[in-house]
ZAMARGU-4260 file (C-alpha; in steps of 0.2 Angstrom, whole numbers, plus 5000, padded with zeros to 4 digits):
<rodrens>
0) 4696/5179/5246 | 4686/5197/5246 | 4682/5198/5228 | 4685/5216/5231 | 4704/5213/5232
5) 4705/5206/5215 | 4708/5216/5200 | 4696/5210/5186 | 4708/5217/5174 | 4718/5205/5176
10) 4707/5192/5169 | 4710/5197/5149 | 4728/5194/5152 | 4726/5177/5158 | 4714/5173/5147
15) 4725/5181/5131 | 4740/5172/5139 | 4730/5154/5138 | 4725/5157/5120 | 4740/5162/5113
20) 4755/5155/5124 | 4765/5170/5121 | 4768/5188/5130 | 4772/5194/5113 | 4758/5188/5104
25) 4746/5194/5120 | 4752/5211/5122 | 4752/5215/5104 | 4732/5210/5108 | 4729/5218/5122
30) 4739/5235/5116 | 4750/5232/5132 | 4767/5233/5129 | 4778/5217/5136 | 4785/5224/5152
35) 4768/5228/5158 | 4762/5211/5153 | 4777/5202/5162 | 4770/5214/5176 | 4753/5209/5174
40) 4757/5189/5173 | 4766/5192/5190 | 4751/5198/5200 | 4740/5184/5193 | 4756/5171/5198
45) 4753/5180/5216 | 4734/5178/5215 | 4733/5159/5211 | 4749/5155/5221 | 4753/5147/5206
50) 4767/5149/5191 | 4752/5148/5178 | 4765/5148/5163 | 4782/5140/5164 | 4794/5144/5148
55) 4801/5131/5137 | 4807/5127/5120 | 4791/5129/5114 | 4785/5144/5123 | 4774/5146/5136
60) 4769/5130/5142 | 4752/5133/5155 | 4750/5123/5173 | 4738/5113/5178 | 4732/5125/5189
65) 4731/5137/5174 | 4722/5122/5162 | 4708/5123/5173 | 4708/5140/5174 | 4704/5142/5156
70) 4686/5135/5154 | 4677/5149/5167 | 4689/5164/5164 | 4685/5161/5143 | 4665/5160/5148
75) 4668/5175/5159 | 4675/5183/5143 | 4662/5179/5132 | 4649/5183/5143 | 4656/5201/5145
80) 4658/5205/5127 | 4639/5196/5124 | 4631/5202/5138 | 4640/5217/5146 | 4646/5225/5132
85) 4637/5222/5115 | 4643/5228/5100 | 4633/5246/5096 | 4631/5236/5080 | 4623/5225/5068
90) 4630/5218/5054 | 4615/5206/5045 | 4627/5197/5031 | 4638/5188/5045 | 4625/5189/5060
95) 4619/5172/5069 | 4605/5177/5080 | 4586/5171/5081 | 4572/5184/5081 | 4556/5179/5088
100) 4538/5191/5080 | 4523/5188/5088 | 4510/5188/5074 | 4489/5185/5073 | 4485/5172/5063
105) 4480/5183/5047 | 4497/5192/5050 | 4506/5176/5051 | 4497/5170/5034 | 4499/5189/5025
110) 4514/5196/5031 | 4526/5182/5037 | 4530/5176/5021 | 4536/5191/5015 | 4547/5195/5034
115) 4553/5178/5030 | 4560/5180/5012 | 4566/5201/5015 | 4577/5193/5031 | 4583/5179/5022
120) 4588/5189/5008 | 4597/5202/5019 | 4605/5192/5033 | 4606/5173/5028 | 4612/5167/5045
125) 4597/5176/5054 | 4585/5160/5060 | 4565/5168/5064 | 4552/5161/5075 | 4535/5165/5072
130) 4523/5166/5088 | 4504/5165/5087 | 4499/5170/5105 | 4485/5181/5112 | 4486/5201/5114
135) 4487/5197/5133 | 4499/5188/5131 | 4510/5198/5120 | 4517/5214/5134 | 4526/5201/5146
140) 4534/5191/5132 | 4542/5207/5124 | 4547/5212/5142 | 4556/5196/5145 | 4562/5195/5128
145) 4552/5179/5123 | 4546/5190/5109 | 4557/5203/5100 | 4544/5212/5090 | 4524/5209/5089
150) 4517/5215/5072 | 4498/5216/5071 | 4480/5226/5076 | 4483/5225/5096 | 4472/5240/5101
155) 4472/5234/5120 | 4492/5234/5122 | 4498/5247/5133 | 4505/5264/5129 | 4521/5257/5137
160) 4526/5248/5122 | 4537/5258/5109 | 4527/5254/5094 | 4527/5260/5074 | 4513/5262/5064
165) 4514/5251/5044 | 4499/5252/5036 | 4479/5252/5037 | 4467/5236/5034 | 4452/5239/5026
170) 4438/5227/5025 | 4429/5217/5011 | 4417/5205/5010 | 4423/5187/5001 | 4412/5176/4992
175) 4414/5159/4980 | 4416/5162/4960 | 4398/5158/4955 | 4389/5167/4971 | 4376/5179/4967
180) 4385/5194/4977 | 4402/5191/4964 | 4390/5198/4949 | 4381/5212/4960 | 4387/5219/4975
185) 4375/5218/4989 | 4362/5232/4995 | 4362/5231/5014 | 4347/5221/5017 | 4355/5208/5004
190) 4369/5207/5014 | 4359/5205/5031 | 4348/5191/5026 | 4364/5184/5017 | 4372/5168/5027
195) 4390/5172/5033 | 4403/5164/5043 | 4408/5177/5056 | 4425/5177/5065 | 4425/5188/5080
200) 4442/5195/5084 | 4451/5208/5094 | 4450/5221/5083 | 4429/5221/5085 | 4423/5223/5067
205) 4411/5210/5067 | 4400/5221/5080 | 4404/5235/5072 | 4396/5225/5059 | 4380/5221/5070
210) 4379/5240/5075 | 4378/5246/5060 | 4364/5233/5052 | 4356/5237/5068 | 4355/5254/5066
215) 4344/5250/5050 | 4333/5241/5059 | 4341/5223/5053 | 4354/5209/5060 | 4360/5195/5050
220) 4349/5181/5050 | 4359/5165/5048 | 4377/5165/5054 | 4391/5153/5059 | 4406/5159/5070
225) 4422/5153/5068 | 4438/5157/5080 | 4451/5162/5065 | 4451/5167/5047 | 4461/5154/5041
230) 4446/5142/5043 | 4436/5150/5028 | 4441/5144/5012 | 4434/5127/5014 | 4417/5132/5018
235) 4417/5146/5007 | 4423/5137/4994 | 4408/5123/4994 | 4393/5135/4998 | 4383/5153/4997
240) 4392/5157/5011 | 4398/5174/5014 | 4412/5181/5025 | 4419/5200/5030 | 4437/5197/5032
245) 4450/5209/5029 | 4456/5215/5011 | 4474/5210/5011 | 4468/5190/5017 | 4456/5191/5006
250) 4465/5195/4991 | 4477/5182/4997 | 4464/5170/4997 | 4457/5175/4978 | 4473/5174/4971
255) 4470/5154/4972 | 4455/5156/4960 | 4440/5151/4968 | 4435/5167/4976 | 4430/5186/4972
260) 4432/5202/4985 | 4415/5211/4985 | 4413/5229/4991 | 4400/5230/5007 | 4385/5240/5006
265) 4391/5250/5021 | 4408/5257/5026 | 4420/5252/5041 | 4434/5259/5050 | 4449/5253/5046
270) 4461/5243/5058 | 4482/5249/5058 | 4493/5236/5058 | 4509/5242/5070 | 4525/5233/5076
275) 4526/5233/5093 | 4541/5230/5106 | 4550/5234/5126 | 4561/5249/5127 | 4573/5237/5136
280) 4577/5231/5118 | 4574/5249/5108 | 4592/5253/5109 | 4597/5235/5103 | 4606/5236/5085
285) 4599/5219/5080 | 4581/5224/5083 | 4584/5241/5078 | 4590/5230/5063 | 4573/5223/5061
290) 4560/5236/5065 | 4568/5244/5047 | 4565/5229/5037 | 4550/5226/5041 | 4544/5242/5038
295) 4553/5244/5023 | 4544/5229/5018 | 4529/5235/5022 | 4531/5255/5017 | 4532/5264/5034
300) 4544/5277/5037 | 4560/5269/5048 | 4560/5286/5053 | 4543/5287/5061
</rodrens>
């Protein structure tokens, strides 16, 4: 049968009629009144070649021709309120969706705790997935809707991207309790003959760092380069070791006790920290939803 011959509205009859097992109880759904459902159950009777519903004491007692009918005309259903037609909103006390934010790895330490605890508090059915994956990676999973949002310093992401500024990172230098710089700050050929750990990441600090020793005529003489933040507290901890990391980890990472925040001797351009998603979801109530708490969370203007 030409599909074009068949007249899809039909399908919220039968599926109403399967449900409920009454042309009273399925017009008064459907806003139809009974003669034009009688009417409607008629044309689906000529469709299938089938009675679909034969009355009895009981009411409305489906065939089997109309049992197997229900599983695929409810999931066509479901899948066109879901899919075709969402709801233009999004109401956070009784929603059950998952919401997947790219994060870096200082984001996922700093700010996902507190995504975690504002989404919990405003929609307790909501489930989050954090994902730690590379800035390369990040514009074909918010395309494809692996990722809904991706919060973080991602100066190589493309201008394609919808995106919303939250707030600056600043940098500081962190050092033990009991290190010579957490008494007196550093002058900068301190700093440069200092041993560091270095953590070279996409936002390129670390060699603004160089650049600007270098332009003093000094480097740093006795470094050791890690590939994330999250390593330095054990080798701080132990050692003389210092580390430019930036302020919000830091302070993090004091509030344990065993460390102090240092001012450098020299200033650095501060990285901003924006959320980041597709225009194929910028419309979408639930992430609209999200993109406010978060930067309510984190002081932006929802407006911006």
């Amino acid at each position: 049968m030409d599909i074009r011959a068949v007249d899809l509205n039909l399908l919220p009859v039968l599926d109403a009629l399967l449900r409920l097992r009454s042309v009273t109880l399925a017009a008064r759904e459907l806003d139809m009144s009974q003669s034009a459902l009688s009417a409607a159950l008629a044309r689906l009777r000529a469709l299938a070649g089938d009675e679909l519903f034969v009355r009895t004491g009981r009411g409305l007692r489906p065939t089997p021709r109309a049992l197997a009918l229900a599983e695929p005309v409810a999931e066509i259903m479901e899948r066109v309120r879901d899919r075709i037609l969402p709801s233009a909103r999004f109401e956070p006390q009784v929603a059950r969706r998952e919401f997947r934010i790219a994060h870096s790895d200082v984001g996922a330490y700093v700010m996902w705790p507190r995504i975690v605890q504002a989404v919990r508090r405003e929609a307790p059915g909501v489930k989050l997935a954090l994902k730690v994956i590379g800035q390369d990676e990040i514009p074909p999973a918010l395309a494809d809707g692996d990722v809904d949002l991706a919060v973080g310093s991602y100066p190589r992401l493309p201008d394609t991207l919808f995106q919303q500024r939250l707030f600056d990172r600043r940098f500081v230098g962190l050092v033990r309790k009991g290190h010579r710089f957490a008494r007196k700050a550093p002058t900068l050929r301190e700093f440069a003959a200092a041993p560091q750990v270095i953590v070279r990441l996409a936002s390129g600090v670390q060699d603004r760092v160089d650049e600007v020793l270098a332009g003093h005529g000094l480097q740093r003489a006795d470094g050791l380069e890690l590939p994330s933040y999250l390593m330095l507290p054990p080798l701080l901890q132990d050692g003389d070791l210092l580390a430019v990391l930036p302020g919000q980890l830091a302070e993090a990472f004091a509030r344990h006790g065993h460390f102090v925040t240092i001012k450098l001797p020299f200033a650095l351009p501060a990285s901003t920290i924006r959320m980041h998603w597709h225009r194929r979801f910028h419309e979408d109530a639930g992430n609209k939803w999200l993109r406010g708490l978060v930067a309510q969370e984190f002081g932006a203007d929802p407006s911006e």
